[in-house]
C-alpha positions as CSV (number, residue, x, y, z in Angstrom):
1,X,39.9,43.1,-22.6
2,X,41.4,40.5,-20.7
3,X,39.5,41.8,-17.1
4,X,36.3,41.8,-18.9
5,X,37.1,38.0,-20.3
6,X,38.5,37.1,-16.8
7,X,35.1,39.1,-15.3
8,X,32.7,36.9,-17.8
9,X,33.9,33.3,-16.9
10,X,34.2,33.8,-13.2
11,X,30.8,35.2,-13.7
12,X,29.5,32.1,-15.7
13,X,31.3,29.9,-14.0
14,X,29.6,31.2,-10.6
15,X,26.2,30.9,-12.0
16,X,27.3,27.0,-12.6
17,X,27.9,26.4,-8.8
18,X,24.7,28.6,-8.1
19,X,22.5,26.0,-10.7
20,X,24.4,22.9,-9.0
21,X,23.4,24.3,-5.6
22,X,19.9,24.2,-6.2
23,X,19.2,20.9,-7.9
24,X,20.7,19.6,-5.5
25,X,18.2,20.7,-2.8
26,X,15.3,18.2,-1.5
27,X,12.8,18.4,1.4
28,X,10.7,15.3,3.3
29,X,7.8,14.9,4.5
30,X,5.9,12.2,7.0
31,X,1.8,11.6,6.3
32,X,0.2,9.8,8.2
33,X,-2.6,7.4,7.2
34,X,-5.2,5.4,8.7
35,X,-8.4,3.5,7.5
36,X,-11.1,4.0,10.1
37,X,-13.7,1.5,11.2
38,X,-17.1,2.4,9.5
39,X,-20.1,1.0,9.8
40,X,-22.9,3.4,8.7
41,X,-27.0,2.4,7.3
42,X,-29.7,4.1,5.7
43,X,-32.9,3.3,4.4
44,X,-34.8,4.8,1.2
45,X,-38.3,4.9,2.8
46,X,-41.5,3.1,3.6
47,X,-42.6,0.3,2.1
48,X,-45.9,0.4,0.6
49,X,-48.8,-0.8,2.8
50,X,-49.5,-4.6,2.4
51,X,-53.2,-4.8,1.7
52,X,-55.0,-8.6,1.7
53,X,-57.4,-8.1,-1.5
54,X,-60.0,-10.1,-3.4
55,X,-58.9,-13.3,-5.0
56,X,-58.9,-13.5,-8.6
57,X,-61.8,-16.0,-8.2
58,X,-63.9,-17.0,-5.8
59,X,-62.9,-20.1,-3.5
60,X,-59.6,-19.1,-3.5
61,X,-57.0,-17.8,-0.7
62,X,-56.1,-14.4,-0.9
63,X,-53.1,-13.6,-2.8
64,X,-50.0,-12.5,-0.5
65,X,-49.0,-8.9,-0.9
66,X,-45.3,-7.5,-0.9
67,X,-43.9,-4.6,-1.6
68,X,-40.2,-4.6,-2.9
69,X,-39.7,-0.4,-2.9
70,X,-36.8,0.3,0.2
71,X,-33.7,-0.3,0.2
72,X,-30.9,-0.6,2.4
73,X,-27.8,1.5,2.3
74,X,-24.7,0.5,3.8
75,X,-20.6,1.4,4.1
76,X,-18.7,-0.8,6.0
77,X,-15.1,-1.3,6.6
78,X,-13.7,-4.0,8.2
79,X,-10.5,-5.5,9.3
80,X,-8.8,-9.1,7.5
81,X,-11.4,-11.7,8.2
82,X,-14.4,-9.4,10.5
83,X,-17.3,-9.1,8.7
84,X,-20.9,-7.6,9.4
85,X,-24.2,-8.8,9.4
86,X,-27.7,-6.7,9.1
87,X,-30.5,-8.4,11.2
88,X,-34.1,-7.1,11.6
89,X,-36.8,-7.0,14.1
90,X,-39.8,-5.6,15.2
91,X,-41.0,-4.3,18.7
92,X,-42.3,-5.9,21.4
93,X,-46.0,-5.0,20.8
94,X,-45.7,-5.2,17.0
95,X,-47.9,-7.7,15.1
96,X,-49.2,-8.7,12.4
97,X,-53.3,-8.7,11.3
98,X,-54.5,-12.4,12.8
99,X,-54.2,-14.9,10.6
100,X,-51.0,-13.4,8.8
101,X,-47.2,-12.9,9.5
102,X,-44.9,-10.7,8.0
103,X,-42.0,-11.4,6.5
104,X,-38.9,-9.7,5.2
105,X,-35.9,-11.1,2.6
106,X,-33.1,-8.7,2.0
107,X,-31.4,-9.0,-1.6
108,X,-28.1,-7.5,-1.9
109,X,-26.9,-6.2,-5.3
110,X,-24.0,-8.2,-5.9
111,X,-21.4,-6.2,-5.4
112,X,-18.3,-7.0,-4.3
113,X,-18.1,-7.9,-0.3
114,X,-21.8,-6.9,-0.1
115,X,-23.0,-9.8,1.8
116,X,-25.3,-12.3,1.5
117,X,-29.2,-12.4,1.9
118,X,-30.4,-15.0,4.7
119,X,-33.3,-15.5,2.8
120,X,-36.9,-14.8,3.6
121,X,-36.9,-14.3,7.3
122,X,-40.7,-13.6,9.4
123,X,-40.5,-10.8,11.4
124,X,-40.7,-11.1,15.2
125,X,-39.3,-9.3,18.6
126,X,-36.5,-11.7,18.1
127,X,-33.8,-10.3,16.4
128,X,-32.7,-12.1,12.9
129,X,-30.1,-12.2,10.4
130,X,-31.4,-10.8,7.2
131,X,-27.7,-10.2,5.3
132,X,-24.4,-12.0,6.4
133,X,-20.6,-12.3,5.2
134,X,-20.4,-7.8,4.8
135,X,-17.1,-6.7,4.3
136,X,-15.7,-3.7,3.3
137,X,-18.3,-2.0,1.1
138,X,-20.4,0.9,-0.2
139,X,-23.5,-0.3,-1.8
140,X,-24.3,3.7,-3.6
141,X,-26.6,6.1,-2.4
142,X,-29.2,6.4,-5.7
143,X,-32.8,5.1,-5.4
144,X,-32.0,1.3,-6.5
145,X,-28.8,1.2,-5.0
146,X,-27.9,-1.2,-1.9
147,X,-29.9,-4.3,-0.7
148,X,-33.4,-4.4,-2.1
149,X,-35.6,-5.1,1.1
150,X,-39.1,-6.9,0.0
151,X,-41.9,-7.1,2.7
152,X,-44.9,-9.7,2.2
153,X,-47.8,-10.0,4.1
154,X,-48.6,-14.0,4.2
155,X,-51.8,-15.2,4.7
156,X,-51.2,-18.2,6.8
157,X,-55.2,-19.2,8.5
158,X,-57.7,-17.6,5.8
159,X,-60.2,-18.5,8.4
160,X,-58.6,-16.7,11.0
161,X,-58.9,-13.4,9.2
162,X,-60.9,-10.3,10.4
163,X,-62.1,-7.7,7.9
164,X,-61.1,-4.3,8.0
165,X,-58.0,-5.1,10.9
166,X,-55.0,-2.4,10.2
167,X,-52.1,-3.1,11.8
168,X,-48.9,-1.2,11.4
169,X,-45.2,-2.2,12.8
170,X,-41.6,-0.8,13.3
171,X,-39.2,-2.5,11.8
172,X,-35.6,-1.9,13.1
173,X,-32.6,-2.7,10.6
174,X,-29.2,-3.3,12.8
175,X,-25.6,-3.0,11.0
176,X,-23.2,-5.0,13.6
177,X,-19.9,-6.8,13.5
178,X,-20.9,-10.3,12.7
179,X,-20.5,-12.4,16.3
């Protein structure tokens, strides 16, 4: 009786060092981690055509048509104090119907580190700022989501214009570290 007591405790107390052995037991491990710089744009379309109509009465100018429609889609990271701009232009052949211009504002959301609209900017072969101050952002990928991008077509010489004269243009959007 006493072997088989002796027998049990060394046989608990074995399984004791066996549990301490293994709690005791640990591994590490090293992940590495980096933010990359992004700096990626899309666009949700056409604009609708910009058609100079009748006046509501006679005598008057033409009313100035925009269409507010696209947006502009942006993720951007940046580093401490860098930010991005968007600018816009149009090619080198590009223009508008005589007697007009066209011109371009760029409205951001709101959200955080989204940037800020340079107001209404005309379009030319020169490139402009249209949103400043980006940061680190992602302004969504849904229909309404990102900068809301509103094209008008101002009648500047009503005298100057010529019936039936279609013009149509290439606007470029540019995503760049701000200078």
């Amino acid at each position: 009786m006493r072997s088989m007591k002796a027998i049990l405790a060394g046989g608990v107390l074995g399984l004791c060092f066996v549990g301490l052995g293994f709690a005791a037991m640990t591994a590490a491990q090293t992940v590495g981690m980096q933010v990359n710089s992004i700096c990626v744009l899309a666009v949700t379309g056409n604009p609708g055509a910009l058609v100079v109509s009748v006046p509501a009465v006679g005598g008057q100018t033409p009313a100035n048509p925009s269409s507010n429609t696209t947006y502009a889609q942006y993720t951007s990271t940046v580093a401490g104090t860098t930010s991005r701009k968007m600018t816009a232009v149009w090619g080198a052949s590009d223009a508008a119907p005589t007697g007009c211009s066209l011109k371009l504002q760029a409205t951001p959301s709101g959200g955080l580190n989204q940037g800020s609209s340079a107001g209404q900017i005309t379009l030319s072969s020169t490139a402009q700022d249209l949103i400043t101050a980006i940061k680190s952002c992602a302004t969504g990928n849904a229909a309404a989501n990102g900068a809301q991008l509103t094209y008008t077509l101002s009648v500047n010489t009503v005298t100057s214009l010529v019936a039936s004269e279609s013009k149509m243009a290439t606007v470029t959007l540019t995503f760049t570290d701000a200078a």
